[in-house]
Rosetta silent file (secondary structure, phi, psi, omega in degrees, C-alpha in Angstrom):
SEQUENCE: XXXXXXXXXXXXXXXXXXXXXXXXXXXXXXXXXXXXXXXXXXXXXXXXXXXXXXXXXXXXXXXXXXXXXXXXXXXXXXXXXXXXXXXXXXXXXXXXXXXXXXXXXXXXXXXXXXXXXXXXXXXXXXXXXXXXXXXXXXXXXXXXXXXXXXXXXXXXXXXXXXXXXXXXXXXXXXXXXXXXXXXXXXXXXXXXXXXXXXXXXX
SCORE:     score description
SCORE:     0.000 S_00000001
   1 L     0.000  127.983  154.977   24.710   12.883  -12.865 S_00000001
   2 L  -134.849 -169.489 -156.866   20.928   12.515  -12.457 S_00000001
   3 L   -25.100  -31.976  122.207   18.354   13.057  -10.176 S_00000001
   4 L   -30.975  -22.411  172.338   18.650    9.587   -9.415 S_00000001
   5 L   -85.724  -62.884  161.485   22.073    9.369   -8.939 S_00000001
   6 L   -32.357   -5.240  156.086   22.330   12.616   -6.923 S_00000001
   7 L  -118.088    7.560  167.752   19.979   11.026   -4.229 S_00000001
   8 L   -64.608  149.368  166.388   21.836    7.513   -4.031 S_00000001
   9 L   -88.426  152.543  172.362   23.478    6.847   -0.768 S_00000001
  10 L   -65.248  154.337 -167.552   27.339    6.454   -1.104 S_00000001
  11 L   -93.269  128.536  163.928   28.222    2.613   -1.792 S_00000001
  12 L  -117.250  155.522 -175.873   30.459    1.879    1.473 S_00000001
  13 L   -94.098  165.258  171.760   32.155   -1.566    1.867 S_00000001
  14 L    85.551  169.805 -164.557   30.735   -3.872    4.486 S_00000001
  15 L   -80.516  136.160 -161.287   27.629   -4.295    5.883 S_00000001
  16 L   -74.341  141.666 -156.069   25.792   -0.805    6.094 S_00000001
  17 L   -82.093  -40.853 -152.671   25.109    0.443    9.792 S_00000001
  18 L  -138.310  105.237  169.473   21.385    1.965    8.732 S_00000001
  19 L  -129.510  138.900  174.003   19.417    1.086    6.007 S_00000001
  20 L  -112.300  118.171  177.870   16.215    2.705    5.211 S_00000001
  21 H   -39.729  -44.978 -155.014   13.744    0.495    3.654 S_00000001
  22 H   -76.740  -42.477  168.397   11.008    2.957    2.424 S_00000001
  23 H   -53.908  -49.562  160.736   14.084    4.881    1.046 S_00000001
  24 H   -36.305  -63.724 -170.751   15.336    1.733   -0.871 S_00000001
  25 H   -69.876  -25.145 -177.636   12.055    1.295   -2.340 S_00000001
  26 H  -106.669   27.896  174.946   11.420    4.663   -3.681 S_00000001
  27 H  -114.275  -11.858 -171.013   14.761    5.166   -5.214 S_00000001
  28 H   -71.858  -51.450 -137.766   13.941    1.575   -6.810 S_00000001
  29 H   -85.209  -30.754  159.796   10.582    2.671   -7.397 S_00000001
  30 H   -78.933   -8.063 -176.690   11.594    5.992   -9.132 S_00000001
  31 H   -96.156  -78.268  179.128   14.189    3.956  -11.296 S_00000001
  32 H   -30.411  -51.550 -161.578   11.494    0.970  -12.681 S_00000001
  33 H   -66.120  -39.469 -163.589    9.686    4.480  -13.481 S_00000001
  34 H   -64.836  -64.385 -141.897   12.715    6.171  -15.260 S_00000001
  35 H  -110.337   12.871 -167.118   14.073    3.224  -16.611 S_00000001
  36 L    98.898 -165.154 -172.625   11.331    0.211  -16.681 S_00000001
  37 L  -138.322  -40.996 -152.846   10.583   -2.550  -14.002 S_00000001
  38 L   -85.261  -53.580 -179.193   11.445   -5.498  -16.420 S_00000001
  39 L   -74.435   -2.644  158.275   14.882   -4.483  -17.630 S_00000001
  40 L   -79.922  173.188 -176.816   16.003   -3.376  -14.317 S_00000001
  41 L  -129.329  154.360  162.977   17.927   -5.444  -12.207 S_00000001
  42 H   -64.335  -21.469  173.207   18.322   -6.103   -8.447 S_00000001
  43 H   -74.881  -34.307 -165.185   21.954   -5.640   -8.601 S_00000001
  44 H   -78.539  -34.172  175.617   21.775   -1.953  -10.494 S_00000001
  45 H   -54.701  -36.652 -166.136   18.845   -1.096   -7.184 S_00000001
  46 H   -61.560  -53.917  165.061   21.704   -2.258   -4.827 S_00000001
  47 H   -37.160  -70.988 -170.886   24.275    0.135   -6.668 S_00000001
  48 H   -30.306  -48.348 -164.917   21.805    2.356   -6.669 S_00000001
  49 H   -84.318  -41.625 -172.115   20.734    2.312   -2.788 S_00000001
  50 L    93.538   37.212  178.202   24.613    2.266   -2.001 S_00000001
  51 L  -162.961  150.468 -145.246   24.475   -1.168   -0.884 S_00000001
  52 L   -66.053  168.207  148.252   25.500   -4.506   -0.943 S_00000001
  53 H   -13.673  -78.858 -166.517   23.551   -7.378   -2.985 S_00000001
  54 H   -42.268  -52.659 -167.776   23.203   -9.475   -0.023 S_00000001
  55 H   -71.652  -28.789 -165.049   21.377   -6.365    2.311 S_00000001
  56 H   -59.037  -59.250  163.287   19.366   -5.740   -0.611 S_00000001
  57 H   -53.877  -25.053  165.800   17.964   -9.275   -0.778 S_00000001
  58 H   -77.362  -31.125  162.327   17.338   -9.098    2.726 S_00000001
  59 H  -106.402   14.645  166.827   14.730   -6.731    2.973 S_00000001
  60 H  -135.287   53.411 -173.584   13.422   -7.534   -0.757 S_00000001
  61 L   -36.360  -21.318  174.303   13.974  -10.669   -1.483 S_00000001
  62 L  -140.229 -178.897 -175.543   12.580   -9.980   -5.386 S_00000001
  63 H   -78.472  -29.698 -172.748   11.674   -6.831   -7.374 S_00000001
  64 H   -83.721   11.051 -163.869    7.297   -7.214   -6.601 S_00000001
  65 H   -94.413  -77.663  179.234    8.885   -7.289   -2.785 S_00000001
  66 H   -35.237  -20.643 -151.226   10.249   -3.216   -3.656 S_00000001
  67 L   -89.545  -34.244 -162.926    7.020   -2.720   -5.871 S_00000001
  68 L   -91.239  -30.631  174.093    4.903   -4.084   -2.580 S_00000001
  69 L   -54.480  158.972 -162.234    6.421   -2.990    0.146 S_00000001
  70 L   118.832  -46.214 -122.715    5.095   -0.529    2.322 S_00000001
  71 L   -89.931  -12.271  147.155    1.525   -1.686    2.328 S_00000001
  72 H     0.441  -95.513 -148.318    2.689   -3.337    6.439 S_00000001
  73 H   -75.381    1.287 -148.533    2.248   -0.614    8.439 S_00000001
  74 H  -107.797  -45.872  153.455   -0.549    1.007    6.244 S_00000001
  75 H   -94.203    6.557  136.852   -2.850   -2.188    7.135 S_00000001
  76 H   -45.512  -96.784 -166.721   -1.285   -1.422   10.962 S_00000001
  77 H   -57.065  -15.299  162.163   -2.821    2.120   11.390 S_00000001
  78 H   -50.817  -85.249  160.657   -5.914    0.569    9.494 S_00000001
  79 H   -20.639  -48.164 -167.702   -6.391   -2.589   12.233 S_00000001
  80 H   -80.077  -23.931  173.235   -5.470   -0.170   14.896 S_00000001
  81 H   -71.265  -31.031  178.031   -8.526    2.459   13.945 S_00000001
  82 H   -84.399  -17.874  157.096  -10.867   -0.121   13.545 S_00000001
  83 H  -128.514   21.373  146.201  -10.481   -1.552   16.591 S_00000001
  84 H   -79.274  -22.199 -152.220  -10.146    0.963   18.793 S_00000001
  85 L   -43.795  163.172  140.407  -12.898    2.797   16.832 S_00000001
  86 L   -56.447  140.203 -179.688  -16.311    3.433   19.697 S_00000001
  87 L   -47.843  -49.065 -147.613  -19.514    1.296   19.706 S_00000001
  88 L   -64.402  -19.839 -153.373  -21.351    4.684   18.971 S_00000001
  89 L   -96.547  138.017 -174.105  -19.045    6.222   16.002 S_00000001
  90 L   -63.644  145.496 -152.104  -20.904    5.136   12.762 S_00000001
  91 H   -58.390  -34.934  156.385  -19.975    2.297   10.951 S_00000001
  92 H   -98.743   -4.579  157.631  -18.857    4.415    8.018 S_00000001
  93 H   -74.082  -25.938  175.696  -16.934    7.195    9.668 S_00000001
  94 H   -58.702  -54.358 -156.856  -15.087    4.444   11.607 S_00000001
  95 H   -83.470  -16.376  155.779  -13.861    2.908    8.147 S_00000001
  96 H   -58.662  -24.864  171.020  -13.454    6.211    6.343 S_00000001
  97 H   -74.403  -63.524  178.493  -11.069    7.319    9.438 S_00000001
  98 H   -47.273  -23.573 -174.820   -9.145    4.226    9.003 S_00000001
  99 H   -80.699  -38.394  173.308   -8.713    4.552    5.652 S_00000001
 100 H   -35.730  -65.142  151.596   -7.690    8.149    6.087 S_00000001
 101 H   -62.485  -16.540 -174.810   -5.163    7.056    8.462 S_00000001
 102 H   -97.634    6.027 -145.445   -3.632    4.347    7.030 S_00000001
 103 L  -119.979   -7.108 -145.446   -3.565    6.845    3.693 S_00000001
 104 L  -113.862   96.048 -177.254   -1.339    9.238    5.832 S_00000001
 105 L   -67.929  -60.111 -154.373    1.849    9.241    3.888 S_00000001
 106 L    65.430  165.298 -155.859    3.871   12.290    3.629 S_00000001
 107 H   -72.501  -45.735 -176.291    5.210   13.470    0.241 S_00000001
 108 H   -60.150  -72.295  175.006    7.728   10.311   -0.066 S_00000001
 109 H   -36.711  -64.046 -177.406    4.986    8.191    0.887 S_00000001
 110 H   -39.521  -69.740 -163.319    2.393    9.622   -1.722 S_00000001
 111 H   -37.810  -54.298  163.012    5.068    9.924   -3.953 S_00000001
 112 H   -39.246  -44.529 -144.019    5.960    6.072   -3.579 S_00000001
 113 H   -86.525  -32.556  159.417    2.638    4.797   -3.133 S_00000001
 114 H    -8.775  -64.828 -159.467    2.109    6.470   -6.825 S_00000001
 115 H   -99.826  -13.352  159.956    4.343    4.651   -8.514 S_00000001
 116 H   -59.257  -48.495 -161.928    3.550    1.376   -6.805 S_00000001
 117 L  -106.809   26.395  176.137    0.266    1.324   -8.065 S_00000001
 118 L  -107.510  -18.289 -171.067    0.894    2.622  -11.058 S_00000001
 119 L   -89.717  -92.559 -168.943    3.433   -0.219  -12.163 S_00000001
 120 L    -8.764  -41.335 -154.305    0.604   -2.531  -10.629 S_00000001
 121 L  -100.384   22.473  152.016   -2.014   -1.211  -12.804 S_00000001
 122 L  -115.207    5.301  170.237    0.436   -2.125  -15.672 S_00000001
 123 L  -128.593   99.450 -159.553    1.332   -5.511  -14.664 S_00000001
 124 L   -90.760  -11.271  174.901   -1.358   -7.562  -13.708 S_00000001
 125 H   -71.385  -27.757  175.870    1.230  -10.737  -12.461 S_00000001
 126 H   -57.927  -43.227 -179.354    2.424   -7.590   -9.794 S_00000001
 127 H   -40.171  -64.911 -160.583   -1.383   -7.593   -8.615 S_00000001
 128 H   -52.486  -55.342  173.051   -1.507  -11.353   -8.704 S_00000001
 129 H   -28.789  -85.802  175.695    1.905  -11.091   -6.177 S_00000001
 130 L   -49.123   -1.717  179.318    0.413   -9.150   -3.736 S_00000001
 131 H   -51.259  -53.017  166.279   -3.301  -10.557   -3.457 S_00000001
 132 H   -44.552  -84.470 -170.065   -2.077  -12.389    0.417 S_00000001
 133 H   -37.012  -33.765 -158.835   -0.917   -8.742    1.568 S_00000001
 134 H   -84.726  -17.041 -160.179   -4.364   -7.491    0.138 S_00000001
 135 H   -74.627  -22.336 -158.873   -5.997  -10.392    1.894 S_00000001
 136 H  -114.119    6.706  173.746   -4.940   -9.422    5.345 S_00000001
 137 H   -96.393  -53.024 -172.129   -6.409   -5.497    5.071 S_00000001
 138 H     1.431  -82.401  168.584   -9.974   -7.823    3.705 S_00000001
 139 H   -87.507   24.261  130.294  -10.052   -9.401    6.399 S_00000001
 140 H   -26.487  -74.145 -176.270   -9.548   -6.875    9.042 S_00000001
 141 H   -64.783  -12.480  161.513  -13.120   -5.262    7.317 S_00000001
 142 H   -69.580  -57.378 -162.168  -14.863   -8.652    8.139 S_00000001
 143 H   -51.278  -42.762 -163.272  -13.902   -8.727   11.374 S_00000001
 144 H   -67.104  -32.277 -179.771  -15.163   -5.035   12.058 S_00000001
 145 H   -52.943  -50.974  165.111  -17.805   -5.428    9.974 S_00000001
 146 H   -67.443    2.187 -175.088  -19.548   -8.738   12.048 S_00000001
 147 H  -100.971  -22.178 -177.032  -18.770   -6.799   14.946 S_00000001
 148 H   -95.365  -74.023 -168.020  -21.519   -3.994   14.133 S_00000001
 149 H   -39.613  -43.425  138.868  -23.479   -6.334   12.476 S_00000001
 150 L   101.068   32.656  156.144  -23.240   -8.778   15.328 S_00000001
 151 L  -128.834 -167.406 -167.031  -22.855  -11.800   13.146 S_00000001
 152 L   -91.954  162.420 -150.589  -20.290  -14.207   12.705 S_00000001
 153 L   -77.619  -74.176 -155.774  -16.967  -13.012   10.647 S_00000001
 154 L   -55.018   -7.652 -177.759  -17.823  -15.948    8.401 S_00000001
 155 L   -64.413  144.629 -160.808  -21.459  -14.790    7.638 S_00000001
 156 H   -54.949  -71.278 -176.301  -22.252  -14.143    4.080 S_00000001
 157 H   -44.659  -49.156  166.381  -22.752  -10.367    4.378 S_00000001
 158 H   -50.767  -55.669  177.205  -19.599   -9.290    6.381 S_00000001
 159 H   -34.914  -60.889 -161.333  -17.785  -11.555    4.020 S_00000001
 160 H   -52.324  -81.938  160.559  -19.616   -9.929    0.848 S_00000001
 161 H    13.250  -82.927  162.831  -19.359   -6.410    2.680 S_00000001
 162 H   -28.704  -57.822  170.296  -15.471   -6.753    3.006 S_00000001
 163 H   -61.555  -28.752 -175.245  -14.780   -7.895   -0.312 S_00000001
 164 H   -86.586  -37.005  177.858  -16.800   -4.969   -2.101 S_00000001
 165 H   -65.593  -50.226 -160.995  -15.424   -2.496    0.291 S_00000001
 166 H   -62.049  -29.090 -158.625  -11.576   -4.062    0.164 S_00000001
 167 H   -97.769  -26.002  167.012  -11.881   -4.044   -3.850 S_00000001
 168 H   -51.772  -73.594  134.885  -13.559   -0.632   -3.829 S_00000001
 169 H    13.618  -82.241 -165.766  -10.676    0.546   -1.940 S_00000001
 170 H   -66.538  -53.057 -175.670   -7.711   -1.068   -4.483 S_00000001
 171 H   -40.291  -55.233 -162.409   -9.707    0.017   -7.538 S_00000001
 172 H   -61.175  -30.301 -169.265   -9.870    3.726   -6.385 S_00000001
 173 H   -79.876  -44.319  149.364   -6.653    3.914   -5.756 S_00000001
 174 H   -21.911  -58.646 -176.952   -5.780    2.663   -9.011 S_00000001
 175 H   -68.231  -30.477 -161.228   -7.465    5.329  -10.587 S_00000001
 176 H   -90.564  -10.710  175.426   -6.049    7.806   -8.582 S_00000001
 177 H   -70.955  -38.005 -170.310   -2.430    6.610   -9.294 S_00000001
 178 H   -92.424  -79.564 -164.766   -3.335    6.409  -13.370 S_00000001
 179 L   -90.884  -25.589 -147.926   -5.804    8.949  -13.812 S_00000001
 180 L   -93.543 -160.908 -159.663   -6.759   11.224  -10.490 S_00000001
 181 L  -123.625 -179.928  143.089   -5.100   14.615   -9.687 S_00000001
 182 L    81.630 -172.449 -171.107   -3.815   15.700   -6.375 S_00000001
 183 L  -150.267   10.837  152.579   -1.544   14.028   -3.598 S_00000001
 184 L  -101.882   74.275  179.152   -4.697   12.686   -1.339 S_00000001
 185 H   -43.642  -42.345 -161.894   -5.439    8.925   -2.284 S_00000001
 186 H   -47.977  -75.272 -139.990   -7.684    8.724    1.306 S_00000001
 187 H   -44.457  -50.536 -163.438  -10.079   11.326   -0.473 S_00000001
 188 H   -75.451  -36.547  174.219  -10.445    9.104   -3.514 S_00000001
 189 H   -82.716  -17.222  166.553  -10.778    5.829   -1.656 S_00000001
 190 L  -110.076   42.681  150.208  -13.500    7.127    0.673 S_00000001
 191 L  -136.177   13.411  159.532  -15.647    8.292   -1.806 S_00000001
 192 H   -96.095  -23.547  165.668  -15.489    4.972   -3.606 S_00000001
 193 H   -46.649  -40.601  178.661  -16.210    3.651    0.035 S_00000001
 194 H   -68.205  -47.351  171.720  -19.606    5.742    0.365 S_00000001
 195 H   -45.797  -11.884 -167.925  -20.466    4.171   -3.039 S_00000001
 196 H   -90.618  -49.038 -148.214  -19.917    0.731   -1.688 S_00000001
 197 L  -102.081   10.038  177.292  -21.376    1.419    1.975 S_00000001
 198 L   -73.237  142.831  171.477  -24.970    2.955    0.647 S_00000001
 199 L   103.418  -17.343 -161.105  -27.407    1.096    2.732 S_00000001
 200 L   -81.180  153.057 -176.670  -25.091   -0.278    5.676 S_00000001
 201 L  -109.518  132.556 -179.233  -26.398    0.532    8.831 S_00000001
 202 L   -37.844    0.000    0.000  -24.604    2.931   11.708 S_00000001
């Protein structure tokens, strides 16, 4: 048996009382590593997971649903630091907290988040999937952004601002999934924010 098997849930008949998504996804998400993304199937994740077809499709309806999932609650604790954040606390410590926080995983979480964007940065149609989800942390930073700035969310510069920050962000993260060291993405994504954020005003 291996390491994969040995951390499958037992397959029970019937519908399962408890299923944990983020678990689902990282036993998928360590199998697409093991064994590929293309030649797996959703039926061997269900086996896998200990669970029917049916439940499987229900909280993944496809395979870039497992590769994507997650990124919910991570632009949640983002949203909620930026707008709770103070008038006073500077414009880049607000979005460097949020990022921090929304970064704050635990070793499954790293571990997942890993291998998500590591498949991503070898499939660029997984990217293309997920562009809507990426769309909704974007604009989040426009909103916060016209709010210091004290122009409208639609104003060129919040827009621009967002977009350089939001892609700043996915890029870094890339790297640190491919190339970086360590088991702290925030660190790596807020130091491509201060490249992004020279000049922005407190």
């Amino acid at each position: 048996m291996n390491s994969l098997e040995a951390e499958s849930i037992p397959r029970r008949r019937g519908r399962p009382a408890d299923v944990d998504p983020d678990r689902v996804a990282l036993l998928a998400l360590r199998h697409f590593a093991e064994h590929g993304y293309e030649t797996t199937t959703m039926d061997e994740i269900a086996a896998l997971a200990g669970i029917g077809r049916r439940t499987l499709f229900r909280y993944f309806p496809s395979k870039p649903d497992l590769v994507w999932g997650g990124l919910e609650p991570v632009v949640d604790r983002m949203h909620e630091v930026l707008d709770s954040a103070p008038p006073e606390e500077p414009a880049r410590d607000v979005i460097a907290r949020a990022i921090t926080e929304s970064l704050d995983l635990g070793p499954d979480g790293v571990e997942a988040t890993r291998f998500r964007l590591r498949l991503m940065a070898s499939d660029p149609a997984l990217i293309g999937f997920g562009l809507t989800r990426l769309g909704a942390n974007r604009d989040i930073l426009a909103e916060f952004i016209a709010r210091r700035l004290e122009e409208p969310t639609d104003a060129l510069r919040p827009q621009v601002l967002a977009d350089a920050i939001s892609s700043a962000n996915f890029s870094a993260l890339l790297w640190w999934a491919v190339r970086g060291a360590g088991d702290d993405p925030a660190a790596v994504a807020v130091q491509a924010l201060d490249e992004v954020l020279r000049g922005l005003p407190g």
